[in-house]
Structures are given as C-alpha cells and as structure tokens.
C-alpha positions, 0 to 999 in steps of 0.5 A: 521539518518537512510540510508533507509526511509519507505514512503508506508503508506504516504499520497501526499498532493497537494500544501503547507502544513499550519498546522497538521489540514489540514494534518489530515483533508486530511488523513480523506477524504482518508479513510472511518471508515467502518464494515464488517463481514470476514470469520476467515481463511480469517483474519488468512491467511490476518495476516499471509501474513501481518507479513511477508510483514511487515505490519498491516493486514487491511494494506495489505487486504486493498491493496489486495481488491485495486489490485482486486477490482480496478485493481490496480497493486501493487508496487512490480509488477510496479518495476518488470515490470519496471525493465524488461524493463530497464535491458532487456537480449540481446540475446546471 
C-alpha cells in the first residue's frame, strides 16, 4: 500500500455512491467533449509545463483556462497562502 495518494483528478460525488453507473453518469455531466483549434507553440509550451507537473497537457491547460477564465486560484497558491497565514515570522 503506498504512504502517499494522488486525489487531484478525483471527482466529489454527493451522498451515497450505488453503483459504477452513477459514478460515470457524474463524471460525464462534469466535463463536456469539445473541439478547438490552439496555436502549436502554445500546445508545445502546455506539453512541456504538463511533463514537469506531472500531468496530462489537456489536464494542466484545463486548469490554466480555470485560474484565467473563472478566476479560480490553483491548489498550490491556496496552500501558499494558507501556509503564510498559519506559520506567520514574528518579528525579531
């Protein structure tokens, strides 16, 4: 069994789970199949910062256009910021 588990991509589902169908009806409603046409240096760089975060590209461009678009912070920046507040430096 591993220390550490990655949950980032996990979906919340409200209230009691009753079968795989109703896990993947849920999943489905969260994201819609879509076609868009993206300039290549911008997939290039999208695939680059991907690799080193560790994530699929449409993962970490999907989590960009939320930080822009919707003005949504990321998890780093909510811990960052949190930490900042808990573990304040007192002054010398």
């Amino acid at each position: 069994m591993k220390k550490n588990y990655d949950f980032s991509k996990g979906t919340v589902i409200k209230g009691k789970i009753k079968s795989r169908s109703q896990v993947d009806r849920v999943i489905k409603e969260q994201k819609t199949l879509t076609s868009i046409r993206i300039d290549s240096d911008v997939i290039d760089a999208a695939k680059k910062h991907a690799e080193q975060d560790g994530v699929g590209y449409l993962t970490w461009l999907n989590r960009k256009l939320r930080e822009v678009v919707l003005g949504e912070e990321s998890l780093a920046d909510r811990v960052t910021k949190l930490e900042k507040a808990v573990f304040r430096k007192k002054a010398g």
